[in-house]
Rosetta silent file (secondary structure, phi, psi, omega in degrees, C-alpha in Angstrom):
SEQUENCE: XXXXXXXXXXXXXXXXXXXXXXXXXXXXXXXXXXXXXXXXXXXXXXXXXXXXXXXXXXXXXXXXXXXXXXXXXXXXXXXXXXXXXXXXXXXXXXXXXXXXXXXXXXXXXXXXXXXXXXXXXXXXXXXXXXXXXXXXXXXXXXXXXXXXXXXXXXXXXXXXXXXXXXXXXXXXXXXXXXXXXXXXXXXXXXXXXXXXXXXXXXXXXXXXXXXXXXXXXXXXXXXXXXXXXXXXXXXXXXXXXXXXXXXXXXXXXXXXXXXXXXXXXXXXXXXXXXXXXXXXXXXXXXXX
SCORE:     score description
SCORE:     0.000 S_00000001
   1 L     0.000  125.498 -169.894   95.563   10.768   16.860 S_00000001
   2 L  -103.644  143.575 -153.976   96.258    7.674   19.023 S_00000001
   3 L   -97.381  162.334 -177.156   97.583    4.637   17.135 S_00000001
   4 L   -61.014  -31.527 -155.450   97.127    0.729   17.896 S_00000001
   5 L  -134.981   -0.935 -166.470  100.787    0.696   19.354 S_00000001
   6 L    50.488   25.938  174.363  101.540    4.649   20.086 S_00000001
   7 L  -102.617 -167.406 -178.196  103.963    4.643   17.501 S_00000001
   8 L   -69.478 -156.061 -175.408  103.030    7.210   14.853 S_00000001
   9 L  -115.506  160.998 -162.572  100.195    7.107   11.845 S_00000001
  10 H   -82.064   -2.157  152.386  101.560    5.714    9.006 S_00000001
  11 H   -57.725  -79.187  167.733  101.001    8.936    6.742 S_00000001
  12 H    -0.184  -87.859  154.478  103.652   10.326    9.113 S_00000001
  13 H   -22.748  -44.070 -139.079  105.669    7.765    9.118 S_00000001
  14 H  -108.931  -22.551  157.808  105.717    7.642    5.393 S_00000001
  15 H   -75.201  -45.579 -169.825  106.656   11.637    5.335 S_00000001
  16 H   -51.311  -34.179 -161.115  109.367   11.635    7.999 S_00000001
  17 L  -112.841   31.862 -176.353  110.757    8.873    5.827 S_00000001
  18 L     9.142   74.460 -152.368  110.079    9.770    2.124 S_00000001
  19 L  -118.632   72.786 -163.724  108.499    6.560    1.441 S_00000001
  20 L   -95.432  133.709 -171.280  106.799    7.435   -2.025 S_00000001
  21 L   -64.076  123.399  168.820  105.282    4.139   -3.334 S_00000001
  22 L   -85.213  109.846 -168.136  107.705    2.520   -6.316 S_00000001
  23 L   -64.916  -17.254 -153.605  105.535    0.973   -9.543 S_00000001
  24 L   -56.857  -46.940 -170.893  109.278   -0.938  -10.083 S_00000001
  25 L   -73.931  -10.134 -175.394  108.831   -2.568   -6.881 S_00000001
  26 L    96.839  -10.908 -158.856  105.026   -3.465   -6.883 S_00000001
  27 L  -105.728  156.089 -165.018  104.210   -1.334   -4.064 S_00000001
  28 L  -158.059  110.723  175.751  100.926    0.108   -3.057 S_00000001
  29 E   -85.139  138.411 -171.607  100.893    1.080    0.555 S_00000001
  30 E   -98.121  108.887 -172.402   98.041   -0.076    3.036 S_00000001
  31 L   -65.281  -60.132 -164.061   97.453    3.526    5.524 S_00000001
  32 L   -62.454   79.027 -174.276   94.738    2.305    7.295 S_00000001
  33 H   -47.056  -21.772  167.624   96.177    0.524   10.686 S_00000001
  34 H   -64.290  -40.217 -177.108   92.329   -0.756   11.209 S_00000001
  35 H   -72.936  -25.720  172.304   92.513   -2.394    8.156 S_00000001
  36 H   -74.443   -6.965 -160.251   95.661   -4.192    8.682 S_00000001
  37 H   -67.046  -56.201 -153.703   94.475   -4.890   12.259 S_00000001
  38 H   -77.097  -16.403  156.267   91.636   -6.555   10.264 S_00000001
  39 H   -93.309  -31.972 -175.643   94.201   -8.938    7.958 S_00000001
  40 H   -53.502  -73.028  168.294   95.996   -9.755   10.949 S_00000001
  41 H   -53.148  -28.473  160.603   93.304  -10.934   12.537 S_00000001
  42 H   -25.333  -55.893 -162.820   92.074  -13.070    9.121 S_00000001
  43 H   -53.895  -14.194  171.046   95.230  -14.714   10.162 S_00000001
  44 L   100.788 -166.250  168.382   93.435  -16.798   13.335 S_00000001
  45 L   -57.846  126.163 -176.271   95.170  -16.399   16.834 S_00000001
  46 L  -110.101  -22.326  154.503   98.629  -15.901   15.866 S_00000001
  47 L    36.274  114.242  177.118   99.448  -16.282   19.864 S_00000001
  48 L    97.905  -72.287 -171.483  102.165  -18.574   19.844 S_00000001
  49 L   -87.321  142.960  171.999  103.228  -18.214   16.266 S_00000001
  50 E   -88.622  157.446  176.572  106.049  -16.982   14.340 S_00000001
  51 E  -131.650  145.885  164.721  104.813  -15.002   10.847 S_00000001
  52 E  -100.462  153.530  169.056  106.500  -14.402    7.990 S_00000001
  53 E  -134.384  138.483  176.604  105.775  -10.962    6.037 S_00000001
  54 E  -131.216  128.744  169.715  106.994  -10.328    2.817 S_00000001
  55 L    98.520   41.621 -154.574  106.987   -6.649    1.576 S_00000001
  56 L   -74.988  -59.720  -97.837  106.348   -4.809    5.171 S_00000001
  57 L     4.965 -100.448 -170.822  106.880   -1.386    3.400 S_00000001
  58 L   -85.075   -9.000  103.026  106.117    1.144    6.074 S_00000001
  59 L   149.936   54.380  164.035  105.275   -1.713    8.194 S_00000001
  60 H   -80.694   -7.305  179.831  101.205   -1.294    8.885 S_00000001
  61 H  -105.012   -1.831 -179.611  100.411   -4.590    8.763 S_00000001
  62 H   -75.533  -39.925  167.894  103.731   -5.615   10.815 S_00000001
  63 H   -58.554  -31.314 -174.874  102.314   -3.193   13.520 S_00000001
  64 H   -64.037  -51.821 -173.364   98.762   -5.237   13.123 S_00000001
  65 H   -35.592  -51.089  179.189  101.014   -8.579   13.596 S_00000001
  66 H   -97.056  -30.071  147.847  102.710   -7.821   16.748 S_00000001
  67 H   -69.669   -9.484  175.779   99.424   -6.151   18.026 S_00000001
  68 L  -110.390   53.103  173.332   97.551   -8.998   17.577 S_00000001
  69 L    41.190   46.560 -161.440  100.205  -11.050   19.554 S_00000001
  70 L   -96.458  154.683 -173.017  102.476  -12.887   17.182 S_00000001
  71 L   -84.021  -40.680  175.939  105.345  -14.035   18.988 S_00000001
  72 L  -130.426 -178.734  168.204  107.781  -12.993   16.454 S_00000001
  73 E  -117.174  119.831  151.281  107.791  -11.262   12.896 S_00000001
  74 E  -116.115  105.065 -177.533  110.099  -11.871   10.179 S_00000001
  75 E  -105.159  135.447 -173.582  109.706   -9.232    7.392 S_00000001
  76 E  -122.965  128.941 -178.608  111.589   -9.538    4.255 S_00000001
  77 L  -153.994  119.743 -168.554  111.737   -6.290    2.680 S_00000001
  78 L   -63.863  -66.907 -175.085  113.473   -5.418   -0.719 S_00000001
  79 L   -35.708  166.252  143.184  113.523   -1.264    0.029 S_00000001
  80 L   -94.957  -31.301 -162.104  116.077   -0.263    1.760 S_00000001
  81 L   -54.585  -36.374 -177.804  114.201    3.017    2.011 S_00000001
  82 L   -58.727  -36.354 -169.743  111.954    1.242    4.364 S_00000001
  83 H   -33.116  -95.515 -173.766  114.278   -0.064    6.751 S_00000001
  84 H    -5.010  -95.457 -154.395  114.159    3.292    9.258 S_00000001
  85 H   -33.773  -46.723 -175.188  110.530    2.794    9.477 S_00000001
  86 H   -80.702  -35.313  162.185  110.722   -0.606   10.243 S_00000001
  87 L   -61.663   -9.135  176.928  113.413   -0.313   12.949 S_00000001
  88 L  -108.456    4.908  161.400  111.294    1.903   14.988 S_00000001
  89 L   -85.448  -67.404  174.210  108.599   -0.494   14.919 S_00000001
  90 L   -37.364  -12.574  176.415  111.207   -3.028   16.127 S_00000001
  91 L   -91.181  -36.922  165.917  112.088   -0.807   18.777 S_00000001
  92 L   -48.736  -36.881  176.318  108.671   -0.949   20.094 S_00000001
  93 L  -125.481   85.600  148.796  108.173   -5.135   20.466 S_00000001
  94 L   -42.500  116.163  171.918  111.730   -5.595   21.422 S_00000001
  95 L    93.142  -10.726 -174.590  113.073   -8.977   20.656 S_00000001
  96 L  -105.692   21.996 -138.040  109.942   -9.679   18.298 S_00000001
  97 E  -159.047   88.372  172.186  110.611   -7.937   14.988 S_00000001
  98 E  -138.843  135.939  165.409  113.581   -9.143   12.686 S_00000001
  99 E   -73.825  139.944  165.490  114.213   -7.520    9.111 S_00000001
 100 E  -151.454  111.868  156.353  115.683   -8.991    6.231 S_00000001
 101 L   -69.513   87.944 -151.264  117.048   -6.538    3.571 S_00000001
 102 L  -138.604  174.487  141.771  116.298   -9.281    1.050 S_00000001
 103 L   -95.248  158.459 -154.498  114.286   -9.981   -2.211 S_00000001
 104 L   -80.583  -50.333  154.428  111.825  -12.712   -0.807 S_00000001
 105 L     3.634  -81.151 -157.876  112.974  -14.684   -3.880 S_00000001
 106 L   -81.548   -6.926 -123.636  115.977  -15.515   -2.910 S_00000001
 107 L  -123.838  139.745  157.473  115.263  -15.863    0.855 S_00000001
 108 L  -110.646   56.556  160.112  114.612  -19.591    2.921 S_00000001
 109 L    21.107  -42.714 -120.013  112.558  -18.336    5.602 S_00000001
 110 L   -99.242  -57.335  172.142  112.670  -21.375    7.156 S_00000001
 111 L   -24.241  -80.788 -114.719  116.453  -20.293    9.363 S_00000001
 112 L  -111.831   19.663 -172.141  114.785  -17.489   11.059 S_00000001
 113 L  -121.831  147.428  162.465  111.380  -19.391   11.956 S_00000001
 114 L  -100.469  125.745 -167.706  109.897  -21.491   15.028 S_00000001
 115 L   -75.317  151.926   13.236  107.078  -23.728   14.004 S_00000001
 116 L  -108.885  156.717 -157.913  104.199  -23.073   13.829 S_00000001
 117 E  -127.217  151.904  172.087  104.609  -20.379   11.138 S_00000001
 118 E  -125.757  146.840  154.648  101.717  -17.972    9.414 S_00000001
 119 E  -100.133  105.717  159.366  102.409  -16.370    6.262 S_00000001
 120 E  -141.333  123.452  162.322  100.586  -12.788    6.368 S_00000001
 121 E  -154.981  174.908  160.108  101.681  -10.255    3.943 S_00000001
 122 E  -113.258  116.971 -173.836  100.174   -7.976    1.240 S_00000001
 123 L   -72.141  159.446 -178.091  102.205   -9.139   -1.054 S_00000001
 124 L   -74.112  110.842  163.320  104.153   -6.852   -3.841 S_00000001
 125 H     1.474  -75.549 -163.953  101.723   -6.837   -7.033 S_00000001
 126 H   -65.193   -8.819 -174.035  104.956   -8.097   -9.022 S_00000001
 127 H   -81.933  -61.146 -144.183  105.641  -10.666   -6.870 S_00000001
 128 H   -60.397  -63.603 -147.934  102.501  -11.811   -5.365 S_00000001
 129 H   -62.155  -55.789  161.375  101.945  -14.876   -8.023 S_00000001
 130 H   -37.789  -66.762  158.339  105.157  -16.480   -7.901 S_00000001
 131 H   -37.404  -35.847  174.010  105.169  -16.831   -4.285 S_00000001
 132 H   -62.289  -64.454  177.066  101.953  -18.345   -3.934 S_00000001
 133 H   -61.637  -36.574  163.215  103.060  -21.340   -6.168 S_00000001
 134 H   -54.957  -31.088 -156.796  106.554  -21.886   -4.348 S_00000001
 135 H  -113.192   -1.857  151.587  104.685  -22.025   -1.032 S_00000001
 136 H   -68.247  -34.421 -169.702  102.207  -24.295   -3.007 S_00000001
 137 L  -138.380   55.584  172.065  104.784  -26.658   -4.245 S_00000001
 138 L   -70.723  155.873 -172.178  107.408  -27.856   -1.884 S_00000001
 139 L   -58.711   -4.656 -161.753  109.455  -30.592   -2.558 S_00000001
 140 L  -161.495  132.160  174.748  107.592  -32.351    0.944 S_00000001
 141 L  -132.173  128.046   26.752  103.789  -31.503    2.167 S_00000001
 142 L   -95.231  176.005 -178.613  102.727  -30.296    4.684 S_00000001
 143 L   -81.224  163.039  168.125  104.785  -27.285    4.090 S_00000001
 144 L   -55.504  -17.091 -178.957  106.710  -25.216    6.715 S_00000001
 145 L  -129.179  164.678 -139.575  103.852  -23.421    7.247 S_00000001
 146 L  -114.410  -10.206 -176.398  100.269  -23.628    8.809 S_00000001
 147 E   175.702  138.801  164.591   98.317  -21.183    6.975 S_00000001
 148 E   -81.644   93.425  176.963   98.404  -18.435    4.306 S_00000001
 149 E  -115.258   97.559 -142.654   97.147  -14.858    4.374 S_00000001
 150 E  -110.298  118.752  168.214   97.488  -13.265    1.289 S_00000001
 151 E  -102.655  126.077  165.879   96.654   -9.989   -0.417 S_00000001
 152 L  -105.301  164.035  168.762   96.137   -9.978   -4.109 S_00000001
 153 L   -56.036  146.862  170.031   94.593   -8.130   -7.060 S_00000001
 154 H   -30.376  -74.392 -178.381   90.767   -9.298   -7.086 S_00000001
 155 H   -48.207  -25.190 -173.128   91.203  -11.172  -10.183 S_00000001
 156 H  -107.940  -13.705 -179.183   93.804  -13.120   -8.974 S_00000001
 157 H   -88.604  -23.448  175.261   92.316  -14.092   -5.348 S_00000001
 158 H   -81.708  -20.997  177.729   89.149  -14.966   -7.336 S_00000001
 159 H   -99.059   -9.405  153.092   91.124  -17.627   -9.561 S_00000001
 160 H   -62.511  -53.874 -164.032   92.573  -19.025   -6.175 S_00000001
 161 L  -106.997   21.578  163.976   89.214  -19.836   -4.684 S_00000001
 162 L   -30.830  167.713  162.544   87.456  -20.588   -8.367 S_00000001
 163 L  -119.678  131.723  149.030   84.714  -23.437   -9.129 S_00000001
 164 L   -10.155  117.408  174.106   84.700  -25.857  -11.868 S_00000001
 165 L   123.632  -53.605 -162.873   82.514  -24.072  -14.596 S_00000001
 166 L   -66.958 -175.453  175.847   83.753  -20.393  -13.823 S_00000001
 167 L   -97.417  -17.889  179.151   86.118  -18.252  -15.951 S_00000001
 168 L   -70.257  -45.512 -166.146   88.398  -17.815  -13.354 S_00000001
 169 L   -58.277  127.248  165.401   88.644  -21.900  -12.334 S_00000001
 170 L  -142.264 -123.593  160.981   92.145  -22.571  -13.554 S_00000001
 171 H   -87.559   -6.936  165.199   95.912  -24.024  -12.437 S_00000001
 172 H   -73.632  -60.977  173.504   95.736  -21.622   -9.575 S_00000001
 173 H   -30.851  -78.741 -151.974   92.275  -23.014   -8.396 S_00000001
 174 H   -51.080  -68.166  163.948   93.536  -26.546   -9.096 S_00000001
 175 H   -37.544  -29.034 -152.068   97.057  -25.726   -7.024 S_00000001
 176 H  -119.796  -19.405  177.514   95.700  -23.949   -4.194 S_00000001
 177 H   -98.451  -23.573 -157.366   92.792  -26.374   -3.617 S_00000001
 178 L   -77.186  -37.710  153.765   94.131  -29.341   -4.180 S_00000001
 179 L   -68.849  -29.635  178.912   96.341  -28.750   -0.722 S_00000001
 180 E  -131.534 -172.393  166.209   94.787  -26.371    1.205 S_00000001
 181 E  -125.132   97.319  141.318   91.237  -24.769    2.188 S_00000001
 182 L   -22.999   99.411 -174.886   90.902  -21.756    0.246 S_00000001
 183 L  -155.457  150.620  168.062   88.736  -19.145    0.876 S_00000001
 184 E   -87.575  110.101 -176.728   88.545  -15.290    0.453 S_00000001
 185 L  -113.207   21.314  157.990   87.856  -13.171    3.612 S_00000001
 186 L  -178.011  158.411  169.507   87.832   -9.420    2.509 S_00000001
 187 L  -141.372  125.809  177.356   87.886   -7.369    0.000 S_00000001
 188 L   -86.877  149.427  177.999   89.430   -4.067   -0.344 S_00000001
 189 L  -122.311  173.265 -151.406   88.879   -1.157   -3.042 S_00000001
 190 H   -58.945  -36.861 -140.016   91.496    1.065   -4.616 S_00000001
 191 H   -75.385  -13.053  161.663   91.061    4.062   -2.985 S_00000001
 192 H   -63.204  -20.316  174.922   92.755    2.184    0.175 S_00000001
 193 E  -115.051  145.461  148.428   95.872    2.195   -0.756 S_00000001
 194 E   -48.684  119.340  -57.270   98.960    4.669   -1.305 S_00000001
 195 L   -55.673  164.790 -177.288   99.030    5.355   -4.564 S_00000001
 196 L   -66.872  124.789  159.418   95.517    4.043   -5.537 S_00000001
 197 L   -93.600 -150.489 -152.849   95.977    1.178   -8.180 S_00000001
 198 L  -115.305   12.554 -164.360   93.176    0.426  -10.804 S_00000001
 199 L  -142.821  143.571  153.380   92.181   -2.577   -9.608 S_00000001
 200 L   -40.166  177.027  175.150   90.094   -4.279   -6.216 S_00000001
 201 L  -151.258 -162.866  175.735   92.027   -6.090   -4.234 S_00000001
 202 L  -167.736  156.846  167.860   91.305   -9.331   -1.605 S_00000001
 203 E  -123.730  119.728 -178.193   92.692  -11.268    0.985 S_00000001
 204 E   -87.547  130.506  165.240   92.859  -14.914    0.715 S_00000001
 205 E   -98.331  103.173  177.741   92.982  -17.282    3.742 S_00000001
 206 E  -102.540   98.594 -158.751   94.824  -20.541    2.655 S_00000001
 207 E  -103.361  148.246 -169.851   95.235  -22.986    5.649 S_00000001
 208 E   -65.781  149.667 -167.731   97.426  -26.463    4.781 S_00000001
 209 L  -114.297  174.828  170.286   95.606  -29.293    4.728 S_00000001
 210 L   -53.087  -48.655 -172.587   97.410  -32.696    6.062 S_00000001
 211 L  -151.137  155.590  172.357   97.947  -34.593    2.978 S_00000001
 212 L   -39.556  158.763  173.723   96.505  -33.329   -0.622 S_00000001
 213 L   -77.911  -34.675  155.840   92.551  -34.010   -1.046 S_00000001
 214 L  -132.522 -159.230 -173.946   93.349  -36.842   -3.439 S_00000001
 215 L  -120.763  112.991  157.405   96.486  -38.673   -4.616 S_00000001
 216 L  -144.310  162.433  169.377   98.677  -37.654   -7.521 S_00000001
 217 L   -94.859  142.361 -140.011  101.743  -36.966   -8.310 S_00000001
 218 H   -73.723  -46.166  173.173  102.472  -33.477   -7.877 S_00000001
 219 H   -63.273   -4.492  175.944  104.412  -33.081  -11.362 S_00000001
 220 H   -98.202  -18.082  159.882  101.845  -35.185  -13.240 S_00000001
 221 H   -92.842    2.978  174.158   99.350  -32.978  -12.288 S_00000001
 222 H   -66.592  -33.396 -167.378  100.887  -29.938  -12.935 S_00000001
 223 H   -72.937  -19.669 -168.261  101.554  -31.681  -16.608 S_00000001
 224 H   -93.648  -54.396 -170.773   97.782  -32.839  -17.058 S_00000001
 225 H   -71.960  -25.857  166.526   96.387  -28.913  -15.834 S_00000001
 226 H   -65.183  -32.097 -170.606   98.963  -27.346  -17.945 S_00000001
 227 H   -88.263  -64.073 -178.432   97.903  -29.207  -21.235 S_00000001
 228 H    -1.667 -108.010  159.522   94.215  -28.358  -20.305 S_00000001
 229 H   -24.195  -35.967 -158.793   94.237  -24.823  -19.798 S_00000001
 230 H   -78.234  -29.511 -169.837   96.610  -24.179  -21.979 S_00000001
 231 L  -156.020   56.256  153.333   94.406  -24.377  -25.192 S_00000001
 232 L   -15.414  -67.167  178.376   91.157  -24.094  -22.856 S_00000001
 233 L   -72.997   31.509  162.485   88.420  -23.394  -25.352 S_00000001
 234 L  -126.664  159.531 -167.956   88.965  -27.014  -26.859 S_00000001
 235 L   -64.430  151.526 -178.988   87.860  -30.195  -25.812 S_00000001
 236 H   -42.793  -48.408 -155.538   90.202  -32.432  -23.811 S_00000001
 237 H   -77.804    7.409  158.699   90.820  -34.969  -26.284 S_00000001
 238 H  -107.452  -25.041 -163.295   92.655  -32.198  -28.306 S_00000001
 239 H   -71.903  -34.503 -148.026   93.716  -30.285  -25.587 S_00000001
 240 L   -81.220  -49.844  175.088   95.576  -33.574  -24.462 S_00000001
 241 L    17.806  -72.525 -170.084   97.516  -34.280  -27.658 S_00000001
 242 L   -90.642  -21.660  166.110  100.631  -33.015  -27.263 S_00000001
 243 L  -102.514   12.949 -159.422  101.180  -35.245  -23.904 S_00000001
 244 L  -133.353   14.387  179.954   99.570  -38.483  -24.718 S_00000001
 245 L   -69.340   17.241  179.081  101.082  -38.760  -28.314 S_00000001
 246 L  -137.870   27.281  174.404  103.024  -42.145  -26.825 S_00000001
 247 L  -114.851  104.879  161.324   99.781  -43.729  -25.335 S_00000001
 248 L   -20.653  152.467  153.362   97.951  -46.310  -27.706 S_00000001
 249 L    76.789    2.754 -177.718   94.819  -44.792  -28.322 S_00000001
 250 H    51.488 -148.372  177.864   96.359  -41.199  -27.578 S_00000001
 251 H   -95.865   42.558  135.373   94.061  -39.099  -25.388 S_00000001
 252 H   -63.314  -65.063 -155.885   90.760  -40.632  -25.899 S_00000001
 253 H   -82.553  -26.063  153.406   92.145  -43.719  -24.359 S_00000001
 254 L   -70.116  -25.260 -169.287   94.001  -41.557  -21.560 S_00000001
 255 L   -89.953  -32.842  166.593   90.655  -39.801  -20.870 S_00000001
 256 H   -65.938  -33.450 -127.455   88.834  -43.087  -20.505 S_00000001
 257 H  -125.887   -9.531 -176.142   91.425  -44.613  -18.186 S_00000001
 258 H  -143.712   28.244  164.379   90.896  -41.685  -15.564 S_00000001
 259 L    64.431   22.527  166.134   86.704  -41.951  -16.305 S_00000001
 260 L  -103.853  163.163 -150.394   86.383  -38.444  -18.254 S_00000001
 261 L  -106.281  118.460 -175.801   84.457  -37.888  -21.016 S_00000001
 262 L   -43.910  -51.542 -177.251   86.785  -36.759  -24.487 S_00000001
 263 L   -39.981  -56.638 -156.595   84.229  -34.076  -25.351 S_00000001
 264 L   -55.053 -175.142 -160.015   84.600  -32.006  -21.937 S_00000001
 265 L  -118.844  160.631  152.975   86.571  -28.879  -21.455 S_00000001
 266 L   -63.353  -23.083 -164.762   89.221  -28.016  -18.914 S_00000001
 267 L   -87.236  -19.993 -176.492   87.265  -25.921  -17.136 S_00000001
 268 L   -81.690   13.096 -148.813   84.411  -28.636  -16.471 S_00000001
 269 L  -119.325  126.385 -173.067   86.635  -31.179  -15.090 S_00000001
 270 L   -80.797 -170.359 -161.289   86.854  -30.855  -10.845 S_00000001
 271 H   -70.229  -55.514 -144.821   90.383  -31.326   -8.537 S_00000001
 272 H   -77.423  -41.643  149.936   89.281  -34.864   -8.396 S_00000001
 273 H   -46.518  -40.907  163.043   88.823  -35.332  -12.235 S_00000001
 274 H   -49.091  -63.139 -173.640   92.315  -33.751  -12.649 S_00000001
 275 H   -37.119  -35.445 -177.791   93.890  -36.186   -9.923 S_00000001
 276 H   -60.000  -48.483 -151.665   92.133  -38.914  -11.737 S_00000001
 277 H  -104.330    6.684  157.337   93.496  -37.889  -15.248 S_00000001
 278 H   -96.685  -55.777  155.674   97.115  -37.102  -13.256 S_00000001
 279 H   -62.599  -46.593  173.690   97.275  -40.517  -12.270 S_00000001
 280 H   -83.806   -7.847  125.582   96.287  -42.448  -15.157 S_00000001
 281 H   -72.298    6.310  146.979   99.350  -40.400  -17.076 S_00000001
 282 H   -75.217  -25.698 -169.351  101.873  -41.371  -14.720 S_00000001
 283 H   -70.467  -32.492 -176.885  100.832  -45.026  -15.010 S_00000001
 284 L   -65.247  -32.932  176.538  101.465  -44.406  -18.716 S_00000001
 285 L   -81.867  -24.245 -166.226  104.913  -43.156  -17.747 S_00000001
 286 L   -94.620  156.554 -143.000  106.247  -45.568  -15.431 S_00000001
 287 L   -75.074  152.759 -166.828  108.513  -48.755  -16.676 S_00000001
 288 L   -88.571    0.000    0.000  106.641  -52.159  -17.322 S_00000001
């Protein structure tokens, strides 16, 4: 059966190299080389660009990567088992393809990259969440990188691109909007992946925006969306409590001060209404 690249089909592949899917590791392998052809492209022209991948396993979407013309790859991959697999894809794009037996964790990308950088991976289940917020919440925006293409469980790519109101909108929403433009461009179902998990899946496109959509400081809103959420079903001016117990008037008088109404919920209050209510508790913090 001929392949995007003439190397073999990734069933093959994943027998020559007895590359049985690990729950430890998160992994759920993607077979279908159309479909990664089909996140790759999500990813815009990559032309031009270096990509990071984290989590190649048998490396179909690294073959999508370098078939769609990325000038280099850098895949960070935890197996070891994988490695073989990945070296004969590396053998294939000579000079375009460099491995790192790493956890992604631990890993600064940032050495082994030429701007402008893509993010495309299907990320490891166990993984996935964590990453997303580090590459939300660098010390300095914009970030090393120009856009994000991410696969997650449904449920979690749907609380990326929530709305105010939903069940979903939460500090993920808040994070991921408040920097970039967010949007979900496929959705996959189990039976695509090696072994099948129990759950949809999706791929989110997040591309960086220049400067945040409004102005806060990035730890006062994390401190204002955390107190929300955190005790959700209640109205702000309880929800608020515990960070505004050094404000005259507590968080009534914090809620007024950033033009929200004490009654409302976390969930009703938009990115802008955060920023607002992120600003007027830093002013409360900073020296007279």
């Amino acid at each position: 059966m001929a392949t995007i690249d003439g190397l073999p089909p990734l069933r093959e592949v994943i027998a020559t190299h007895d590359l049985r899917a690990r729950k430890a590791l998160g992994q759920n392998f993607l077979l279908d080389l159309n479909l990664t052809a089909r996140i790759a492209r999500a990813a815009g022209d990559l032309g031009g660009a270096d990509v990071l991948e984290v989590g190649p396993g048998p490396g179909g979407l690294t073959r999508g990567l370098l078939a769609e013309g990325a000038r280099r790859v850098l895949a960070i991959e935890k197996d070891a088992r994988c490695l073989p697999a990945l070296a004969e894809i590396a053998a294939r794009y000579p000079g375009r393809l460099e491995v790192l037996n790493a956890d992604a964790l631990e890993i600064d990308p940032r050495a082994h990259l030429d701007a402008p950088i893509r993010v495309v991976a299907n990320l490891p289940y166990n993984v996935g969440t964590e990453l997303l917020i580090r590459w939300l919440t660098p010390p300095d925006w914009p970030p090393f990188w120009d856009s994000l293409t991410l696969m997650f469980q449904k449920e979690v790519a749907q609380r990326i691109t929530a709305r105010p109101g939903s069940g979903a909108y939460g500090r993920l929403a808040i994070l991921s909007q408040w920097r970039t433009e967010a949007r979900m461009v496929m959705t996959l179902p189990p039976e695509a992946f090696v072994p099948a998990p129990k759950v949809h899946s999706a791929v989110v496109h997040l591309k960086a925006l220049p400067a945040p959509r409004f102005p806060a400081d990035p730890r006062a809103l994390e401190t204002v969306v955390a107190a929300g959420f955190n005790q959700r079903r209640k109205m702000l001016r309880a929800a608020l409590k515990g960070i505004s117990q050094h404000i005259p008037g507590g968080a009534e008088a914090l809620l007024d001060s950033a033009g929200l109404a004490p009654t409302a919920r976390a969930e009703e209050i938009d990115l802008e209404g955060f920023c607002a209510l992120a600003r007027a508790w830093a002013a409360t913090r900073s020296p007279c």
